[in-house]
C-alpha positions as a Markdown table, in Angstrom:
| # | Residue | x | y | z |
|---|---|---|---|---|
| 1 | Unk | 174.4 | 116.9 | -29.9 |
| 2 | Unk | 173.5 | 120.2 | -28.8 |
| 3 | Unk | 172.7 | 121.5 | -25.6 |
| 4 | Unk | 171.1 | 124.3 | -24.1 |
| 5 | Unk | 172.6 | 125.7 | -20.8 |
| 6 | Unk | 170.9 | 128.2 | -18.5 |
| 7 | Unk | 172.5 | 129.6 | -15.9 |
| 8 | Unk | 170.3 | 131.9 | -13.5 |
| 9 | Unk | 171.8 | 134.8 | -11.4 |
| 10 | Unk | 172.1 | 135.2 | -8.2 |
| 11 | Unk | 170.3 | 138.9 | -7.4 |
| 12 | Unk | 172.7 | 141.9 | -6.9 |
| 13 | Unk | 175.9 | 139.9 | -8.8 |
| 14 | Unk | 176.3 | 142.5 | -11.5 |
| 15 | Unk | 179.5 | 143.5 | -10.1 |
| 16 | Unk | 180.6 | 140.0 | -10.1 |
| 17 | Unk | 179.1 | 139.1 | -13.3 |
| 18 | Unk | 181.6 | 142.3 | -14.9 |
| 19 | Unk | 184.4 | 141.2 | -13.1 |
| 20 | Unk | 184.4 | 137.7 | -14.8 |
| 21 | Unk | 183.0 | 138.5 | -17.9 |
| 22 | Unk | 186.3 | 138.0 | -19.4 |
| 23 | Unk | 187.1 | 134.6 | -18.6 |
| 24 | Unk | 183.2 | 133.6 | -19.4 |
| 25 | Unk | 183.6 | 134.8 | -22.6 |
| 26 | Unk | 187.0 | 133.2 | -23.5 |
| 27 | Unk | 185.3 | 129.7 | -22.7 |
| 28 | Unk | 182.6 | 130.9 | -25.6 |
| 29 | Unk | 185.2 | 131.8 | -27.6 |
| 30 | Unk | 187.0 | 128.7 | -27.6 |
| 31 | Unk | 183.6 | 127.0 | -28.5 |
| 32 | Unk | 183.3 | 129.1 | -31.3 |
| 33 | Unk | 186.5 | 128.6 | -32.7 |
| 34 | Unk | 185.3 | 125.1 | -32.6 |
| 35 | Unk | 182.6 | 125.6 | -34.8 |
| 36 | Unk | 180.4 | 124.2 | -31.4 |
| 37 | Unk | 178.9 | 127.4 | -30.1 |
| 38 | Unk | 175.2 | 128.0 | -32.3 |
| 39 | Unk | 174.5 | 131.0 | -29.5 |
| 40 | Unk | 175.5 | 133.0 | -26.1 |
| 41 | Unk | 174.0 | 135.5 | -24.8 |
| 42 | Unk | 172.9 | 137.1 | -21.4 |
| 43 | Unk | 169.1 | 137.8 | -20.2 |
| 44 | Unk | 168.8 | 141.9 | -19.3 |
| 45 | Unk | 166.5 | 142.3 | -16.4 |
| 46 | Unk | 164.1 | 144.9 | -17.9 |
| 47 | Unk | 163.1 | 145.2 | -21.3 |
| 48 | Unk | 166.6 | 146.8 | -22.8 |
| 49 | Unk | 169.8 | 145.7 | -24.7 |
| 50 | Unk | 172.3 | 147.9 | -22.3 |
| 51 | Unk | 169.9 | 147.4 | -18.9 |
| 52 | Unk | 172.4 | 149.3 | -16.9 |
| 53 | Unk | 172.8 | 148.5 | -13.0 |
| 54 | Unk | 169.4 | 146.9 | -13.7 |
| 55 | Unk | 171.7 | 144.1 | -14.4 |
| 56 | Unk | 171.0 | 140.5 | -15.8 |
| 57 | Unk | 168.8 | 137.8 | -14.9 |
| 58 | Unk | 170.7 | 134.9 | -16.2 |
| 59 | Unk | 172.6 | 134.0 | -19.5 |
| 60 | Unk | 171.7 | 131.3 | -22.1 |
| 61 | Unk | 174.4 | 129.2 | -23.8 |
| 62 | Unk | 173.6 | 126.5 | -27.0 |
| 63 | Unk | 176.1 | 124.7 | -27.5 |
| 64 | Unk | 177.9 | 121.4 | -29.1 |
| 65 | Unk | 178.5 | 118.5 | -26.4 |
| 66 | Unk | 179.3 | 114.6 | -27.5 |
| 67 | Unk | 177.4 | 114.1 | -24.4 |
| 68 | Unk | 175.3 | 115.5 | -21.2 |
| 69 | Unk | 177.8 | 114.9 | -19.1 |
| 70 | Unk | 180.5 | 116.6 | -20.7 |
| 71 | Unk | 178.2 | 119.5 | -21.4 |
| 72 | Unk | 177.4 | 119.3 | -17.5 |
| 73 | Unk | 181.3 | 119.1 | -16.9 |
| 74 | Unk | 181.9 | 122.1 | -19.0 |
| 75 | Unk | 179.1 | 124.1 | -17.3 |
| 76 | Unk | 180.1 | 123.3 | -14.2 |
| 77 | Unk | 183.4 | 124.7 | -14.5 |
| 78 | Unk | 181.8 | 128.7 | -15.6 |
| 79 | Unk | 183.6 | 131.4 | -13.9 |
| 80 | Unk | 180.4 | 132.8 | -12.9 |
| 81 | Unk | 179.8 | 130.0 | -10.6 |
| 82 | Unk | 183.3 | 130.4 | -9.7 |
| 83 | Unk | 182.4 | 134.2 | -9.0 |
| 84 | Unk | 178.7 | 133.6 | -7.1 |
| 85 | Unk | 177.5 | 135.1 | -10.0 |
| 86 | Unk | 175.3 | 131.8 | -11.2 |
| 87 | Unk | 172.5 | 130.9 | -8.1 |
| 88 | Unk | 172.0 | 127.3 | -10.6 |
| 89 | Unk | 172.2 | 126.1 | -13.7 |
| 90 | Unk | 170.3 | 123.8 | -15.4 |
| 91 | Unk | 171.8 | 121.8 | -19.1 |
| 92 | Unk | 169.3 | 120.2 | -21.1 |
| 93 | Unk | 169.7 | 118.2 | -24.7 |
| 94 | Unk | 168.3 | 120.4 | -27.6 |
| 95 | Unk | 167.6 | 119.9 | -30.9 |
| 96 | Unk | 167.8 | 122.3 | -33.5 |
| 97 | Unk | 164.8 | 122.8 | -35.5 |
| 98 | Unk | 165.1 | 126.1 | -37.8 |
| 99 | Unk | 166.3 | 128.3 | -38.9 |
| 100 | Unk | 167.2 | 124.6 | -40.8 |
């Protein structure tokens, strides 16, 4: 099933949030890979693709899970919570509608 995970930033954790950008991404990756990412992607804080040191608000990840725990598990273990960048995170079951 899928899920969608939101993670919300802390304020001011743009420098964290760049530091571990790397590793946050690798876990994506490896969801892709796996043919279990449908989409990623960070919310800017003002109404811009590159927001600059306006920063970000919080990311949004869609993702392929067998089960909400193991989603939960997975999200859990985000570097940006491991960096303070994440303030919570919330993983809820979604279901796919369109595009179909």
């Amino acid at each position: 099933m899928w899920y969608a995970i939101t993670g919300t930033d802390h304020p001011d954790s743009l420098d964290r949030r760049l530091a571990a950008r790397g590793a946050h991404l690798a876990r994506l990756e490896k969801l892709q890979q796996e043919g279990r990412l449908l989409l990623a992607g960070p919310f800017p804080a003002i109404d811009s693709d590159q927001p600059g040191p306006a920063g970000f608000t919080g990311s949004l990840i869609v993702a392929e899970f067998s089960s909400l725990a193991e989603a939960e598990h997975w999200a859990k273990a985000d570097p940006y919570i491991e960096s303070n960048v994440y303030a919570s995170v919330s993983v809820k079951p979604f279901r796919k509608v369109l595009p179909a």
